[in-house]
N, C-alpha and C positions, 0 to 999 in steps of 0.2 A: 536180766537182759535176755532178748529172745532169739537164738539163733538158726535159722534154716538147715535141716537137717541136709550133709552135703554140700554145703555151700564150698567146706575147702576142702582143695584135690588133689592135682595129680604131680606137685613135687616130691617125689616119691625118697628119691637122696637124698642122705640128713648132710651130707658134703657140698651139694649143690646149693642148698639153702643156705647152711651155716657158711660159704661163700658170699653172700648177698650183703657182708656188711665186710668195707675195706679195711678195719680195725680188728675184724676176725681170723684174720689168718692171711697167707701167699699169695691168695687167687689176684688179687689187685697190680702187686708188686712189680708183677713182671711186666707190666703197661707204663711203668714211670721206676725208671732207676735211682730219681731222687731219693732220700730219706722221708715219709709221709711226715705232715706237720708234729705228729700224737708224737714222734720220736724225740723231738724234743728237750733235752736233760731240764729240770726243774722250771718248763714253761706252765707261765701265771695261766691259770681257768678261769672263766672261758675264752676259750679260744677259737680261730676261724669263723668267727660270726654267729659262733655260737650264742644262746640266749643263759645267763644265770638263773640257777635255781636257786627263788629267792627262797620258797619252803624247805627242803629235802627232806626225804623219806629217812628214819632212823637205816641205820646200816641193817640192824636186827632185821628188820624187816624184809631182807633177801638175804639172810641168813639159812633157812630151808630151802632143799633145793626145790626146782620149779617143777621136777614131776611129780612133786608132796605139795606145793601150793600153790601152783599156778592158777588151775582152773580145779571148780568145784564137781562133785558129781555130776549135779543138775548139768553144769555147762557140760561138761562134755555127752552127757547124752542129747542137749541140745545141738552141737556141732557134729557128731557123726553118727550115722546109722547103728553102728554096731563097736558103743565107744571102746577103744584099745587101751591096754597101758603105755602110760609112758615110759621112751627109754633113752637112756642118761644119754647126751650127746656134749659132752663137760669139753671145751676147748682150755689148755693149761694158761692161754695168754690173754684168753678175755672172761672167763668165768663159765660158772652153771648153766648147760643148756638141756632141754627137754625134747622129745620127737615125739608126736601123736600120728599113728597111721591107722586109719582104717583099711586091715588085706581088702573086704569086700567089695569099699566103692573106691579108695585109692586116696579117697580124703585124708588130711594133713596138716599138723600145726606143726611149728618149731616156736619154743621160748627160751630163751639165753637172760640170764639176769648176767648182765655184762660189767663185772664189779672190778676188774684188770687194766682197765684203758681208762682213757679221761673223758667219761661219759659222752654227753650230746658234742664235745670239742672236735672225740674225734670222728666222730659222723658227719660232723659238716666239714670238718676238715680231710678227711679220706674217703669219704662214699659220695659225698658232694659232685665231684668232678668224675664220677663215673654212671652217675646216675639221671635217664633219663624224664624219669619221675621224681618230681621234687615239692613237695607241698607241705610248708609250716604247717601245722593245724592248730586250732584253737588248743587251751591246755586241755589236755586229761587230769580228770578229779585235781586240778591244781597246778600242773606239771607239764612242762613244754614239750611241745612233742613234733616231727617229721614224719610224714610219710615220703617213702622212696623206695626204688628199686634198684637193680643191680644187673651185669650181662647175665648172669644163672638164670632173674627173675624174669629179664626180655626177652630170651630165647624161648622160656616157656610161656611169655604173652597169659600168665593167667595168675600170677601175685603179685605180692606186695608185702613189704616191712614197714612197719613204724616204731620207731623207736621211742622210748620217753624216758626226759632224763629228770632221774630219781634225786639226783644229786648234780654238784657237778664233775663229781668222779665215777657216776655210775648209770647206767641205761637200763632199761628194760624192754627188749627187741621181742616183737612178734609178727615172724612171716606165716604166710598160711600162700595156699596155693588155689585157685577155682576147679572148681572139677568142670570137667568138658562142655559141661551140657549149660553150663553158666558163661563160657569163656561169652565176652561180647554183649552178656547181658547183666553183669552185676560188673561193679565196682571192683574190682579186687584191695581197692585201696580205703574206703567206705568201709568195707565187710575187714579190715587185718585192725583200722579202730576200734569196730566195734568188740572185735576179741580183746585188743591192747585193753580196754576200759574196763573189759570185764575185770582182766588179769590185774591192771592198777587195783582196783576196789577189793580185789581178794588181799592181794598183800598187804595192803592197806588197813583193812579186818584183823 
């Protein structure tokens, strides 16, 4: 899969991103004093409208963490000019996450193998209602998946997350951010699929 070199930008905060999903942490919270649905004590999967995963991906297989096999060499010299390491951006309440920054152009992934929550349940059940972008998408490699965004990702008017659920206890989130010079002309939600696909097919391998 062939990625524009620059295409993702300028969320620069691995905080503002890993924000962008209501199942990740605080940022939501304080908008609804209720308890979100995910809290729940031994509620049945799936849940809030979420879709079953009739396949699931073995557990092993988000077993390594995502800055070891997320994205291949190839891809990530396809996604950034001057590709970076990744560095661990691990939240304790929803699993393994990664942060690709290029210093140069400002370009930007995040991936979270979100193995702590109750997969796809709890993204439609807590990012759902915060989320002005909201688009099922066809599956990835087999696997139901969302594209949405978040207040982090509408203030910066230039991402997007998709999530796909591997199970239905477990997600595989990829926000990316547009760099400037794209904001208004690429997708931002188009272009975080076509990363999600790549990133499904490597675990997947």
């Amino acid at each position: 899969m062939k990625f524009p070199v620059r295409v993702v930008g300028v969320l620069a905060v691995a905080g503002a991103v890993a924000g962008c999903s209501g199942h990740s942490g605080p940022a939501d919270a304080s908008q609804d004093n209720s308890p979100p649905a995910s809290s729940a004590v031994h509620q049945a999967l799936p849940y809030g409208g979420a879709p079953k995963v009739a396949s699931p991906l073995p557990a092993s297989a988000l077993a390594a963490h995502p800055c070891d096999s997320a994205f291949t060499a190839e891809n990530l010299s396809q996604l950034f000019e001057a590709p970076p390491k990744g560095v661990h951006a691990d939240l304790p309440d929803r699993g393994a996450g990664c942060r690709w920054l290029d210093q140069r152009t400002g370009a930007m992934a995040l991936v979270f193998y979100s193995t702590k929550a109750d997969g796809l349940s709890s993204v439609y059940a807590d990012d759902r209602p915060h989320s002005k972008v909201w688009n099922v998408l066809p599956p990835i490699e087999g696997f139901p998946a969302v594209a949405h965004d978040s207040p982090a990702l509408q203030a910066a008017k230039s991402g997007c997350q998709v999530s796909v659920g591997t199970s239905d206890q477990s997600t595989v989130d990829v926000s990316i951010g547009l760099a400037p010079a794209n904001v208004g002309k690429v997708d931002p939600c188009a272009k975080a699929t076509e990363v999600a696909t790549a990133v499904i097919v490597n675990v997947k391998g």
